[in-house]
N, C-alpha and C positions, 0 to 999 in steps of 0.2 A: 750338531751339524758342523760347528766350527772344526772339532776331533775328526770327524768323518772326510772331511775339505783338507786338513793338513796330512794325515793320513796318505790318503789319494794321490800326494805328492812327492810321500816316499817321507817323513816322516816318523819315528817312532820315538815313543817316550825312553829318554835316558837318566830316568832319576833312580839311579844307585844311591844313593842315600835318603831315602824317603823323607821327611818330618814324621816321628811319633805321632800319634792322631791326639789332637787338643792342645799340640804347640805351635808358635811362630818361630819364625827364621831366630830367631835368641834364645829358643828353650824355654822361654816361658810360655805359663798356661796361656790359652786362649778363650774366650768367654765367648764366641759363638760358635767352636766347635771344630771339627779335623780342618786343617786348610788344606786348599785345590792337592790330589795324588800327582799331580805332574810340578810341584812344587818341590827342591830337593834343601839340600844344605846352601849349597852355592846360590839360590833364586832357581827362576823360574826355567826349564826345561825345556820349556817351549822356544823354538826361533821368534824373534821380535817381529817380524814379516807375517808370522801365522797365529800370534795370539788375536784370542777372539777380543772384538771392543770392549769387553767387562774387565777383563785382562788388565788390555793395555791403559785404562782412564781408573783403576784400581791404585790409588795408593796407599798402602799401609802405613799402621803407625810407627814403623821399624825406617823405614824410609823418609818417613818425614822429621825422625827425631834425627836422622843421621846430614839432616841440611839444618845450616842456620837459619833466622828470624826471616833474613831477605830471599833466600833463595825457596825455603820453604813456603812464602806468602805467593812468589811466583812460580813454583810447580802448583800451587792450589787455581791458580788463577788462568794458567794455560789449562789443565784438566777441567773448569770449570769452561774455559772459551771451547775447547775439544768438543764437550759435551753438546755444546749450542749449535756447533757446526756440523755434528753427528746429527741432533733432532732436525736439523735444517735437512739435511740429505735423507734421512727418511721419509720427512714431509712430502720432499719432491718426487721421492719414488711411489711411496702410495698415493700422490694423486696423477701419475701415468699409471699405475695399476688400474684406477677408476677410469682410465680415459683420457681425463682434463688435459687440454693443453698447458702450453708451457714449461716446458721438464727442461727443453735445450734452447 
């Protein structure tokens, strides 16, 4: 859905340099497998505005070894608050999908 929403916007994927399938952004193997086709040499293809939440609350281990002890402890920490404030706005939305008051 998220593809079909960026799309819709005009949109199209510009990854001229694919990743080989079973590597990360450094050429090495990868041990779960192809990473995302819109993933290129440079990072991610996608505009920051239209990646879908898995996306953007996604940090790799290429990205976390490339911050230090401090900076790395608080990108884990804001993606970990991200997440809490994502399941908080889902909540609210499936309980106005059921009806319940309280959403605004």
């Amino acid at each position: 859905m998220d593809l079909l929403l960026a799309e819709a916007v005009g949109w199209q994927s510009q990854a001229a340099q694919p990743l080989p399938d079973g590597l990360d952004e450094e050429g090495n193997p990868t041990r779960v497998g192809a990473p995302c086709r819109h993933l290129a040499v440079g990072g991610c293809t996608m505009p920051a505005d239209l990646r879908p939440y898995g996306c953007t609350a996604y940090v790799c281990r290429p990205m976390l070894r490339s911050l230090d002890r401090v900076r790395g402890a608080r990108v884990r920490r804001l993606v970990r608050q991200m997440g809490e404030a994502h399941e908080a706005v889902l909540a609210r939305v499936r309980r106005q999908q059921r009806g319940e008051p309280g959403l605004f």
